[in-house]
C-alpha positions as CSV (number, residue, x, y, z in Angstrom):
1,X,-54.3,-2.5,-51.8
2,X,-52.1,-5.8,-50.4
3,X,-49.7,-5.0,-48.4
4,X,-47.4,-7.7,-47.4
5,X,-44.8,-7.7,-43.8
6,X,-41.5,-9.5,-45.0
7,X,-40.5,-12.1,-42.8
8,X,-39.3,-15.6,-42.7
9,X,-41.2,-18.5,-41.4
10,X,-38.8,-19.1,-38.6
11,X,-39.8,-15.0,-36.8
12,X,-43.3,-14.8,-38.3
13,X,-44.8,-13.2,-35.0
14,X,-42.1,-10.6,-35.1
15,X,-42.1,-7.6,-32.6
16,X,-44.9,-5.4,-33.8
17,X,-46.4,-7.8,-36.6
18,X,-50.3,-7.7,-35.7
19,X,-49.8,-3.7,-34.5
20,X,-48.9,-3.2,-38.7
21,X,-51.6,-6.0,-39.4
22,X,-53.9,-4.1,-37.5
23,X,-53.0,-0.6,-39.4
24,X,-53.2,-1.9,-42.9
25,X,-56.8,-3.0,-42.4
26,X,-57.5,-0.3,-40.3
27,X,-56.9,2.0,-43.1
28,X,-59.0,-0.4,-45.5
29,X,-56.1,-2.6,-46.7
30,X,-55.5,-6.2,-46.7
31,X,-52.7,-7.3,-44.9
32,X,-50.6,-10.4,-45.4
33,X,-47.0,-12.1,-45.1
34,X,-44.4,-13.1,-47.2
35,X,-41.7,-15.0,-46.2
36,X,-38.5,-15.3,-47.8
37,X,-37.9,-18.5,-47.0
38,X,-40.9,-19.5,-48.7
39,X,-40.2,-18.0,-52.0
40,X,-39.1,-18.9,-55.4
41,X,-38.2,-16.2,-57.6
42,X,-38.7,-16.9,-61.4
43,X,-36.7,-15.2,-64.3
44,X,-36.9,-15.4,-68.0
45,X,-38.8,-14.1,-71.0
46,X,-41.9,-12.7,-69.1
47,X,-39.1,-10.9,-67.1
48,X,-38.7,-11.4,-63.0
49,X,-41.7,-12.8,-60.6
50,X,-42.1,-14.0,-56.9
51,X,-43.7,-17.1,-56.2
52,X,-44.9,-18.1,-52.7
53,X,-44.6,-21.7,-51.7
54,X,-47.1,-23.9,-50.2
55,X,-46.0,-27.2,-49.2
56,X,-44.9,-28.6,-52.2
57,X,-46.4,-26.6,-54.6
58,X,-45.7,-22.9,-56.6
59,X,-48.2,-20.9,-55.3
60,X,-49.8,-17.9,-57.2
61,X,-47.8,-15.4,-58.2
62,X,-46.7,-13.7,-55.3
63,X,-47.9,-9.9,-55.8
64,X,-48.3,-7.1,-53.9
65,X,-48.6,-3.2,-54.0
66,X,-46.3,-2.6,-51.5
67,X,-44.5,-4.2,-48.3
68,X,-42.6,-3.4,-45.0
69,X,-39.2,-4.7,-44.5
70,X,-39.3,-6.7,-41.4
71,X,-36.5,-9.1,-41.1
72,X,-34.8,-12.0,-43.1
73,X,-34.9,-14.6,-40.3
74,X,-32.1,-16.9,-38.9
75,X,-29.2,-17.0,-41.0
76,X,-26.7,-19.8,-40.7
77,X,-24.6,-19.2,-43.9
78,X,-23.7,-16.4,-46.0
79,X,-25.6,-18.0,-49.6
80,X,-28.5,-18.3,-47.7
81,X,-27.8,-14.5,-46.5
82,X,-27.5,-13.4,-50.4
83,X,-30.6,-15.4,-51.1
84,X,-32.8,-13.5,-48.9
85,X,-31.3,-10.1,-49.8
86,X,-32.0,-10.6,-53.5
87,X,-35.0,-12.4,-53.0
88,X,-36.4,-9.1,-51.5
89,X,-34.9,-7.1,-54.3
90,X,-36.3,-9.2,-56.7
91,X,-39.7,-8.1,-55.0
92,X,-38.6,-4.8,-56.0
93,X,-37.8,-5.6,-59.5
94,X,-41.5,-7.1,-59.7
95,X,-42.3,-3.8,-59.1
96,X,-43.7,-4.0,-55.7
97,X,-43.0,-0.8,-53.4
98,X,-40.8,-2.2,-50.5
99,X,-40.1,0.4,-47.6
100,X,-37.3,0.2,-46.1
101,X,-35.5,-0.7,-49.2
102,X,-33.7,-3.7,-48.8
103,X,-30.1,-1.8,-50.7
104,X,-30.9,0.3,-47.0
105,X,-32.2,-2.0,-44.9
106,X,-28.5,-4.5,-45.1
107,X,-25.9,-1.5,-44.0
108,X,-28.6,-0.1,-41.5
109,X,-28.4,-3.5,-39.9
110,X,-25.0,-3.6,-39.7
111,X,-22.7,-2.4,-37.2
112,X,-19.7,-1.6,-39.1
113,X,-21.9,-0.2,-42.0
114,X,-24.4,1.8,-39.5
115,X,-21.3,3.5,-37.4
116,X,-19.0,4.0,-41.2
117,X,-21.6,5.5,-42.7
118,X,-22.8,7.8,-40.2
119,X,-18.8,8.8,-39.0
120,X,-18.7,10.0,-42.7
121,X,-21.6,11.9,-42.7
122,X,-19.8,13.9,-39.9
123,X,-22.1,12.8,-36.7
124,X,-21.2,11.6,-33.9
125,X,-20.6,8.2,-32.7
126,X,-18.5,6.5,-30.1
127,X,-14.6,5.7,-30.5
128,X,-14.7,1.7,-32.2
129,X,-12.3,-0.4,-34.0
130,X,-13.6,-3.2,-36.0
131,X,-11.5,-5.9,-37.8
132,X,-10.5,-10.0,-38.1
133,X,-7.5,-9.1,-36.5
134,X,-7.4,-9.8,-33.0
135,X,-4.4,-7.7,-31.7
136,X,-6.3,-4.5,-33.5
137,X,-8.9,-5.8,-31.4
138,X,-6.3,-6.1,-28.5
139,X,-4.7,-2.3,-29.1
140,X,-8.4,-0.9,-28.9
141,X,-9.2,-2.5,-25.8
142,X,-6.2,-1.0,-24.2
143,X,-6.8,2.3,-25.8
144,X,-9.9,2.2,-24.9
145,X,-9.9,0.8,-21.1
146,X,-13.4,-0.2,-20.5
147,X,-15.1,-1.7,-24.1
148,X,-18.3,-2.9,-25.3
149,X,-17.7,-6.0,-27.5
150,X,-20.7,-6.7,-30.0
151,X,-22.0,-8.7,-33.2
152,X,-22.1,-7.1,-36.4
153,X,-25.2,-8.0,-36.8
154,X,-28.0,-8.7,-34.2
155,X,-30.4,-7.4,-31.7
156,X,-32.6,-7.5,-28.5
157,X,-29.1,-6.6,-26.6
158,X,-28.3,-10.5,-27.0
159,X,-24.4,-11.3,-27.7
160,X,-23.1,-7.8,-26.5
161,X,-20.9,-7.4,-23.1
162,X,-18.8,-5.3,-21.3
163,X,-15.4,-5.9,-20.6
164,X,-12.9,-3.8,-18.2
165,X,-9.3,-6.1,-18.8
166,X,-7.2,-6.1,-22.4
167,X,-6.2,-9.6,-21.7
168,X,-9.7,-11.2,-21.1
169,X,-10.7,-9.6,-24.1
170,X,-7.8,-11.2,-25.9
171,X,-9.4,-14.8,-24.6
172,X,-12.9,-13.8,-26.4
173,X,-11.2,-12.1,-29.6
174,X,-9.0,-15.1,-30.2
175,X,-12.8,-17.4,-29.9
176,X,-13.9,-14.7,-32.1
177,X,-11.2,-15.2,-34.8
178,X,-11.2,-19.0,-34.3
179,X,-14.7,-18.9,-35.5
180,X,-14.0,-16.6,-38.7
181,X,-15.9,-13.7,-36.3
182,X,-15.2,-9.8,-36.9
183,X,-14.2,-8.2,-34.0
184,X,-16.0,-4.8,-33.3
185,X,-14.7,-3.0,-30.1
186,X,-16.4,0.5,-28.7
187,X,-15.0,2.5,-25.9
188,X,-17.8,2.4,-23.1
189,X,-19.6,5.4,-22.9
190,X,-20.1,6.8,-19.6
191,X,-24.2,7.7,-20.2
192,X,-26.3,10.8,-18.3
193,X,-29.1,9.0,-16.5
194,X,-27.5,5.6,-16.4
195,X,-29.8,4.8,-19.8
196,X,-30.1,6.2,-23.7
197,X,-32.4,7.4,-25.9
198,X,-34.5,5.8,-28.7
199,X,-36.1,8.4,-31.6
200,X,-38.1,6.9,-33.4
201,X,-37.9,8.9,-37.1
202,X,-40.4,8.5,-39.9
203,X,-41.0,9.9,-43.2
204,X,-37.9,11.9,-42.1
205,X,-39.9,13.4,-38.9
206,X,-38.9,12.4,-35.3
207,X,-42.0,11.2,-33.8
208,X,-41.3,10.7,-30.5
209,X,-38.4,9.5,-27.5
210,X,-37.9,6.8,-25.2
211,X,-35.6,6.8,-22.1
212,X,-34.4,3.5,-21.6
213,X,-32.3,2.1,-18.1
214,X,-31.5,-0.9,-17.8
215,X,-30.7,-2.6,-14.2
216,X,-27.2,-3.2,-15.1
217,X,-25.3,-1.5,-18.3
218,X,-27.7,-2.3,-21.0
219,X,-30.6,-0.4,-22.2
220,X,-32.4,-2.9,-24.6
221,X,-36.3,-3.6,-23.4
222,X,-35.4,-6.9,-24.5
223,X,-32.7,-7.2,-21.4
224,X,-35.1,-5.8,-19.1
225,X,-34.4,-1.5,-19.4
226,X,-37.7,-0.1,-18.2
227,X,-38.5,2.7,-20.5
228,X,-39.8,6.4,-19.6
229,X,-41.2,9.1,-21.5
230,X,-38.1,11.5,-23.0
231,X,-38.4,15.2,-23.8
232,X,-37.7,15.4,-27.9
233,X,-35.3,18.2,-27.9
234,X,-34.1,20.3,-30.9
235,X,-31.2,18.6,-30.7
236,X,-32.0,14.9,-30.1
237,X,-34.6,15.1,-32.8
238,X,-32.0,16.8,-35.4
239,X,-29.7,14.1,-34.6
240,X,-32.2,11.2,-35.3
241,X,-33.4,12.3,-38.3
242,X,-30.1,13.0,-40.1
243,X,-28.8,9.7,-38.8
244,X,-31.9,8.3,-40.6
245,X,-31.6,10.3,-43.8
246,X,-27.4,9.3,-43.8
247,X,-28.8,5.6,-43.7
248,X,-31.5,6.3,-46.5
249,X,-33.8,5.2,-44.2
250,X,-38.1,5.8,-44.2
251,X,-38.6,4.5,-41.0
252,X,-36.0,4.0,-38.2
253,X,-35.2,4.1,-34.2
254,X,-32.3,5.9,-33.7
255,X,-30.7,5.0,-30.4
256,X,-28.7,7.9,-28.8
257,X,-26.3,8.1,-25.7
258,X,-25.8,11.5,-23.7
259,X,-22.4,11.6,-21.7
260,X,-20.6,14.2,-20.4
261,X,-18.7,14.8,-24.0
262,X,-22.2,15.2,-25.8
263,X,-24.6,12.8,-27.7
264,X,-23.7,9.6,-29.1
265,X,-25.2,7.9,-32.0
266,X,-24.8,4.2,-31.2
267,X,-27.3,2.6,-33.6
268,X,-30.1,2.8,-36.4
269,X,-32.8,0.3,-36.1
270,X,-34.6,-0.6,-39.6
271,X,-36.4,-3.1,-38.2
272,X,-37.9,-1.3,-34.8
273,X,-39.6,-3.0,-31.9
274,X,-41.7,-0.1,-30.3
275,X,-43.7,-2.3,-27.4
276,X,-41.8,0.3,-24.5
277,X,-42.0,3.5,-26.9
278,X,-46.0,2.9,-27.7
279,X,-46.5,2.6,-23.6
280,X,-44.8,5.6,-22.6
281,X,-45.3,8.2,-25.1
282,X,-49.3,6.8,-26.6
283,X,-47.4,6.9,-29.8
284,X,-48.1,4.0,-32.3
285,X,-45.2,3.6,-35.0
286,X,-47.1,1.3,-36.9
287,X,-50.4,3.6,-37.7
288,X,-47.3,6.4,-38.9
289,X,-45.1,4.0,-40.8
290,X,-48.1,2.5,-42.8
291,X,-49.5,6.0,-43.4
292,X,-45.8,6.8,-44.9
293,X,-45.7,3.9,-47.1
294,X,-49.4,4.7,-48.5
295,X,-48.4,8.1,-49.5
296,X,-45.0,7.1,-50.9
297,X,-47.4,4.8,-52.9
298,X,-49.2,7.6,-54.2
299,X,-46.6,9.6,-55.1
C-alpha cells in the first residue's frame, strides 16, 4: 500500500514524521508525503482527482490508499485556510482513506470547538469565555481572577500566558480586537503536582500517560515541562477516550488537569507530538496509529 503523511511544504519534518515513515515500511508499506500546498485538485467529467505539483509541472495523479492527517501548515489568511481543508477532503472524495478525518481534525484543533463540543457531551472542562468582544473578555477576567489567555488555534504552548490583573488583560484584549482576534479566556486551574496529564487514545483505547511539569506554569514539552511516566487510571483513561470519541477522533492526546475540584479536560491533540511520551512510557504512537489505520483499511 502507499500511505501518504499530510503536510505542507513549509512543516515537512513535523514532530514524529520519520517515526510514522519508519512504521509504514516497517509493516511493508511505502511511505510518502503530500503536501497541500503543493496540490491542485481537478474536477469535471472523470469526477474529482488530486494532483501533486512539481515545479512547474502537474505531476501524476496524486493517489494513495490511505493517509495520516498531520497538519496544514502556516496559514496567513482564511481562503488559503478553506483551500487546505477542502483540499484534504477532496483527498477523501478521491477515495483515499484519510485518518483523522479532516470534518474531525478542524473542531479538534480548535479551542472554542474542542472545549464546546466536549462541555456538551457533559465532561469536564475548565470555566472559559470566548468572544470578539473585549469587555466579555474583561467580565471573565474579573470573574475569573487569575486567567489563561490563548489562540484558538495553535500549539507547542507558543502564544498562551497567564495573567493575574482585569485591566492588563484589557490592554492585550483591546490588541486582540484591534487585530480582528477572538478572545478566549480560562480560569487558571490550580493543578495537583504542579503539571497535567497527556493520554494518548487510539483506535478508541488509551494507550499510555505522560506527566508533564513545566519550570514555570506551562506543561508543553515544547516550553521545556520534563515529562514522567503517569499511572493510567480507570478514570484518566475513561476520560481520554470519551473526550476522543466526543471529537470523532482515531487517534488523539488528550491533555488532562487534576486540581483539587477533579480532572480537567483542557485539550484534544489530532495532530500529537509524542517525543516525551515515547521516552518515558517505551510506548511508540506511531507503530499503534499505523496499525489502526491498516485495519480501518481492511474493514
Amino acid at each position: 500500500m502507499r500511505i501518504a503523511l499530510i503536510t505542507s511544504s513549509d512543516e515537512r519534518e513535523f514532530s514524529g514524521a520519520a517515526e510514522l515513515r519508519a512504521a509504514i515500511s516497517g509493516l511493508g508499506h511505502d511511505a510518502c508525503e503530500f503536501f497541500v500546498d503543493k496540490a491542485a485538485v481537478r474536477m469535471g467529467s472523470r469526477g474529482v482527482s488530486l494532483l501533486h505539483i512539481v515545479g512547474r509541472a502537474m505531476a501524476a495523479d496524486a493517489s494513495f490508499d490511505a493517509a495520516l492527517m498531520r497538519n496544514i501548515g502556516i496559514i496567513r489568511d482564511y481562503e488559503q485556510f478553506g483551500h487546505r481543508i477542502w483540499t484534504v477532503r477532496a483527498l477523501e472524495l478521491s477515495g483515499t482513506c484519510v485518518m483523522n478525518e479532516i470534518s474531525k481534525w478542524i473542531p479538534a484543533s480548535d479551542k472554542l470547538a474542542t472545549l464546546a463540543t466536549l462541555a456538551r457531551a457533559g465532561l469536564p472542562v475548565p470555566e472559559t469565555v470566548s468572544s470578539e468582544d473585549l469587555f466579555a473578555g474583561y467580565e471573565a477576567a474579573k470573574e475569573f481572577g487569575s486567567v489563561v489567555v490563548k489562540p484558538l488555534r495553535s500549539g507547542l504552548g507558543l502564544g498562551v500566558f497567564k495573567l493575574d490583573d482585569p485591566d492588563a488583560a484589557m490592554h492585550i484584549f483591546s490588541y486582540f480586537t484591534s487585530l480582528n482576534k477572538p478572545i478566549y479566556v480560562q480560569r487558571f486551574l490550580e493543578k495537583k503536582g504542579g503539571g497535567d496529564y497527556r493520554v494518548v487514545v487510539v483506535g478508541g483505547v488509551a494507550v499510555g500517560a505522560e506527566f508533564r511539569k513545566g519550570a514555570t506554569w506551562k506543561s508543553s514539552i515544547a516550553q521545556g515541562a520534563v515529562p514522567s511516566k503517569a499511572k493510567l487510571t480507570d478514570e484518566l483513561g475513561e476520560l481520554a477516550v470519551r473526550a476522543a470519541e466526543a471529537m470523532g477522533l482515531e487517534f488523539a492526546g488528550v491533555d488532562i488537569a487534576e486540581t483539587p475540584d477533579g480532572y480537567f479536560i483542557l485539550e484534544t491533540n489530532p495532530t500529537i507530538a509524542w517525543a516525551g511520551f515515547r521516552s518515558v512510557t517505551g510506548i511508540n504512537p506511531a507503530e499503534l496509529i499505523v496499525r489502526h489505520l491498516l485495519d480501518r483499511i481492511k474493514r
